[in-house]
N, C-alpha and C positions, 0 to 999 in steps of 0.2 A: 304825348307819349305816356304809354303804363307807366304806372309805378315797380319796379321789381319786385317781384314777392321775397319775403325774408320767412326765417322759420320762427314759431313763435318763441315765446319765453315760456319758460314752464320752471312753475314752482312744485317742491316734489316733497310730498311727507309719507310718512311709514318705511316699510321694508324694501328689499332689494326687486323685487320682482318691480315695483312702481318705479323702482331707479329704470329700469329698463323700459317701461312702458313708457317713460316720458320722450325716450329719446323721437321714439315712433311719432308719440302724439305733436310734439313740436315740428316735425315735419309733415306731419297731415294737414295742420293748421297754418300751415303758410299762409301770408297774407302780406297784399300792400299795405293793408291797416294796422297799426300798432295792438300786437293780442297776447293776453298770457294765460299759455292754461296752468291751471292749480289744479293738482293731481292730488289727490283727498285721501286718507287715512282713516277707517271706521274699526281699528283693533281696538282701543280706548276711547270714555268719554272725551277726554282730554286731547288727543288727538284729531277727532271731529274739532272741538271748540276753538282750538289754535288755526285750524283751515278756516273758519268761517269768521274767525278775528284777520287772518292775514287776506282774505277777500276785501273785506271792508279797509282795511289800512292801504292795500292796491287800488281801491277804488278811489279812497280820498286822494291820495297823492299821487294817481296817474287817471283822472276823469276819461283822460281821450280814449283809456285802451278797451278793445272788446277783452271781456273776461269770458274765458271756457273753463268750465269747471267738469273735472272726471275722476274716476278712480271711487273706490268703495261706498264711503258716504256718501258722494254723489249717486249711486248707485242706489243706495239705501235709503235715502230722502230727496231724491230731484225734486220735491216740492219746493222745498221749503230753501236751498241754495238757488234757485230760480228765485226766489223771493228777495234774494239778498241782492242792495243796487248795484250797478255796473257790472254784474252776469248776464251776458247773452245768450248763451247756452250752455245747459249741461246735456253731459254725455249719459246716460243711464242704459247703453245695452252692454250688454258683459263682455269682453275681449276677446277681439275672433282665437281658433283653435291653430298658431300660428307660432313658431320659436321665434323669439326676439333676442336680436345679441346688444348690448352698448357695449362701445368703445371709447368712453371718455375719459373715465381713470385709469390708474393703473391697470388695473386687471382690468380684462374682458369679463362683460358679463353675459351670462345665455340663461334664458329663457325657455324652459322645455316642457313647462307645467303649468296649469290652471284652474284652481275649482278646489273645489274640495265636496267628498261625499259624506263625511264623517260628522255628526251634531255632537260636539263637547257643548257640554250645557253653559259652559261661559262663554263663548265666542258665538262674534255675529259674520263674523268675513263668509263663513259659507252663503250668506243669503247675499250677501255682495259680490261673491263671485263666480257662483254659480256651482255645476256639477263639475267633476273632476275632469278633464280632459289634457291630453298631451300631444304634442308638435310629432310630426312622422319622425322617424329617426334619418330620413335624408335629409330632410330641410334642415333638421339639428346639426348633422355634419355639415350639410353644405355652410350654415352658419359660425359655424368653429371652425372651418377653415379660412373664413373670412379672417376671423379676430386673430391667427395668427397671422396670416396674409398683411394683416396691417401692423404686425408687431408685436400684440399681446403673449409677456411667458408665459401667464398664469389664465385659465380661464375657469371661472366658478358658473356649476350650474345652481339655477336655482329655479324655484314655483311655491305656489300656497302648501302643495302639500308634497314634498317633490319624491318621497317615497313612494309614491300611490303613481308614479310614471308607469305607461302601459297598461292600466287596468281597461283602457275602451280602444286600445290596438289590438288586442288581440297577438297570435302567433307567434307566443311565447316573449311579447316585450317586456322585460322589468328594467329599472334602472343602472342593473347591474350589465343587464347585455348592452346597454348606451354606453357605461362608461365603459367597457370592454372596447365598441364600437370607436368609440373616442378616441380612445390610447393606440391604437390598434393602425388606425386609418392617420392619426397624425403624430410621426415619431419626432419632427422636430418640436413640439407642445412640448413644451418643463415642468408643467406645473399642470394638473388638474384639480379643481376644490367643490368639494360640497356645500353648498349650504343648507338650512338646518332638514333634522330628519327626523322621524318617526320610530323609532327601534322595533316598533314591534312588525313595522312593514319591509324591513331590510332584509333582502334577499340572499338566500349563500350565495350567488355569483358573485356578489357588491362586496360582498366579506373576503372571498376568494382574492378578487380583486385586486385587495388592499394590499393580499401578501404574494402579491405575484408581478408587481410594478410599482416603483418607489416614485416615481412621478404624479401617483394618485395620493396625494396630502393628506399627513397622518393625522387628520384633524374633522370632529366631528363637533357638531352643536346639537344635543338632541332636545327633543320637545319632551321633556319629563313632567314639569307642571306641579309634581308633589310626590313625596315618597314615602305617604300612608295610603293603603290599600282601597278605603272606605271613601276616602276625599278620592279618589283616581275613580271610583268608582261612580259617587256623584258628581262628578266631573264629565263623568263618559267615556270619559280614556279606554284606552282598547288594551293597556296591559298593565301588570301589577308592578309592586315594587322588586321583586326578585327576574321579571321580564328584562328589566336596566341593566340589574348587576350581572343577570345573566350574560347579556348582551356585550357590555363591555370588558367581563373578561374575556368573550370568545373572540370580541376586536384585539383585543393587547394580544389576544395567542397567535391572532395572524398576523399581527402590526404592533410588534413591542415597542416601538415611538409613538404611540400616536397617544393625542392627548385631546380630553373632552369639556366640552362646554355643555352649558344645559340653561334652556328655561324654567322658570319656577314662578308660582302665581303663590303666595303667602297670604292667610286670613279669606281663604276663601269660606263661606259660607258653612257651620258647623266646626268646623276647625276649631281643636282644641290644645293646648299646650303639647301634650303627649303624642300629636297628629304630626303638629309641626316640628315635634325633638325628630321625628322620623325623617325629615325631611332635613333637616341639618344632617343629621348624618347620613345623606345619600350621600354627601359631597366628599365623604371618605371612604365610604361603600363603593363608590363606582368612579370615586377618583377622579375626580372632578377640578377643572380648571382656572374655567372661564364662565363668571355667572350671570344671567340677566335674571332680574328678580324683579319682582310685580309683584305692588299688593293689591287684592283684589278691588275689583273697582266693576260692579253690577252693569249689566250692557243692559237695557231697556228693550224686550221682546223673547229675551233667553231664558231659559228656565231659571239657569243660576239666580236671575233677579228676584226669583219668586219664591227662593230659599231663606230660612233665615239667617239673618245679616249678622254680621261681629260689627263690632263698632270702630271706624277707622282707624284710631287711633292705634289701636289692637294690631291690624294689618299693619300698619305704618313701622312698631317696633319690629314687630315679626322680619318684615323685611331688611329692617337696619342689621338686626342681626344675623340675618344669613347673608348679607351683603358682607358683614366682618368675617364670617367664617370663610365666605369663595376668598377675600384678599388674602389669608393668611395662605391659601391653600395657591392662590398665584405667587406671591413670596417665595413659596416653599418651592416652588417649578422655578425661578426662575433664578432661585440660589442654587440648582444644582443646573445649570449651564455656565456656572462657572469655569470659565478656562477651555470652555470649547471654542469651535470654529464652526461660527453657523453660515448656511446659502440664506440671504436677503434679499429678498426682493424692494425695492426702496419705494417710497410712495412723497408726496408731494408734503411738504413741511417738515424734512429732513426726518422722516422715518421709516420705518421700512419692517416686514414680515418674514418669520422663519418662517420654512413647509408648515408647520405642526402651530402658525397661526399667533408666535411670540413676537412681540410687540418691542423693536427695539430704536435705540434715537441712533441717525448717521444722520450729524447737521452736515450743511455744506454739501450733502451730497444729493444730483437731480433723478428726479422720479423714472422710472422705468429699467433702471441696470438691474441685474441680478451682482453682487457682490459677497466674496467672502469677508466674513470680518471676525475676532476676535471676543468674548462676551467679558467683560473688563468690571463686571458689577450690575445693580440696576437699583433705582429709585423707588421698587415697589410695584410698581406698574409696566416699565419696561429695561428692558438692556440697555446700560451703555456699553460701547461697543470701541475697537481700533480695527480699522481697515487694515484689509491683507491683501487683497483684488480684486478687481471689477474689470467688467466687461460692458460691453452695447448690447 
């Protein structure tokens, strides 16, 4: 008799769009044979080097399993992870034009976007993922009616570039008429979230939006990268420093709650002290939350590489210190919830998310309730809290 086919095991590095893809990929890869795909990350050198270290560590300590290797670097060098032992195949064509939703964690996540059309001269993911492309907007619904079908309050969309939704639909798609479409077609949905975004590609409808249903999360992460003109401009970024602050005051005038995250890349090439004061004070200028910060680190094939270079260590401070400025500046958010009563949504290891994406401890308490609870202090990093109610 067969063996049953089981799905494979998939290991998953980079962002949230690869969360999503793996769910797919380990059920393509079914197999009687024991297989695991490793789903690859090419946004950082370092990123590649840990996929192609955890290849090799799966190989030694699991010889028998077929390895499938997919996702960016894969995409970017099928040579050479083909090279590495116990890979039996990589994946190297780019990910059909198709929404994908997971439903594994808490939230649902959906997939509506892929590609990217835009060359910033430090990033290689475009040549990894091809042109910009986006899921119809019925299969997108039909898929968010799933993730709540199965339970999900909250569901995030997300893509490479997820602002740039609709640009090769045509007949007036932007991401603002999806999330319209979204909110619209599913009123039992509690929660809708963006993941990161573009400012300069945000639509009035999307803005609209925000200030015409509280269900759409007062919470944004935008792709800023630096908040000196001359670096945004060898960079290739598509808008200045007054584009952001623009932007975010006209989100606060539609959505007086909502509160911002941003990326930042520090010691990028050129970068001078007075480059980077501009760039700390974005974090007050547009008010700023939640920081991911990156010192630059040259991608091999980008132009950025072929700039000249500051000396890492230089990058290294840069970033320690705008990392101290976003904490003070999460501090300063999360002492004035003092004494509220926030909606929580709980996640697995006794914590759980306001709308607007605060990060608070409920131990004891299991993943998936929405709960009110009292904000009672916080650690710096997140709320403690006292339960007031919860629900299923």
């Amino acid at each position: 008799m067969n063996a049953p086919l089981r799905n494979a095991e998939v290991v998953t590095f980079g962002c949230r769009l690869n969360a999503v893809e793996s769910q797919a990929l380990a059920k393509a890869h079914a197999s009687a044979r024991e297989t695991i795909v490793v789903n690859t990350c090419a946004v950082t050198g370092e990123a590649t080097r840990q996929a192609r270290q955890t290849i090799r560590r799966l190989h030694r300590e699991r010889p028998q399993a077929e390895i499938v290797v997919a996702g960016c670097a894969a995409r970017l060098d099928p040579q050479g992870f083909a090279e590495i032992g116990g890979v039996t195949q990589v994946l190297a064509e780019h990910a059909p034009n198709r929404a994908l939703a997971s439903a594994e964690g808490t939230r649902g996540l959906l997939a509506v976007q892929n590609g990217c059309d835009h060359r910033c001269t430090f990033c290689i993911i475009p040549f990894g993922r091809g042109q910009a492309r986006s899921a119809q907007p019925s299969e997108a619904l039909a898929q968010a009616r799933a993730l709540v079908a199965s339970g999900k309050r909250e569901i995030v969309l997300t893509g490479v570039d997820l602002t740039s939704y609709g640009v090769d639909l045509g007949e007036g798609w932007m991401l603002g008429r999806l999330v319209r479409l979204l909110l619209r077609e599913l009123p039992q949905l509690e929660r809708l979230r963006l993941s990161s975004v573009d400012c300069i590609e945000v639509d009035d409808d999307l803005i609209a939006a925000f200030a015409d249903d509280s269900r759409l999360c007062p919470h944004l992460h935008l792709s800023l990268q630096s908040g000196d003109d001359l670096i945004l401009k060898r960079m290739k970024r598509r808008h200045s420093r007054n584009d952001a602050i623009d932007f975010c005051r006209a989100l606060r005038r539609a959505r007086p709650d909502i509160v911002f995250g941003a990326d930042f890349i520090v010691g990028f090439p050129t970068e001078t002290e007075e480059m980077f004061s501009a760039t700390l004070d974005m974090v007050d200028d547009c008010g700023l939350t939640h920081l991911h910060v990156f010192p630059f680190s040259a991608r091999p094939g980008t132009p950025a590489a072929r700039m000249p270079q500051l000396a890492p260590q230089i990058a290294k401070a840069r970033a320690a210190r705008l990392r101290d400025k976003g904490e003070t500046a999460l501090r300063a958010h999360l002492d004035a919830q003092a004494g509220r009563t926030l909606r929580l949504l709980t996640e697995r290891g006794g914590t759980a998310r306001a709308a607007d994406f605060t990060l608070a401890r409920t131990p004891g308490v299991e993943a998936g309730l929405m709960i009110d609870a009292l904000c009672a202090g916080h650690d710096g990093r997140a709320l403690a809290t006292r339960l007031m109610a919860f629900g299923k």
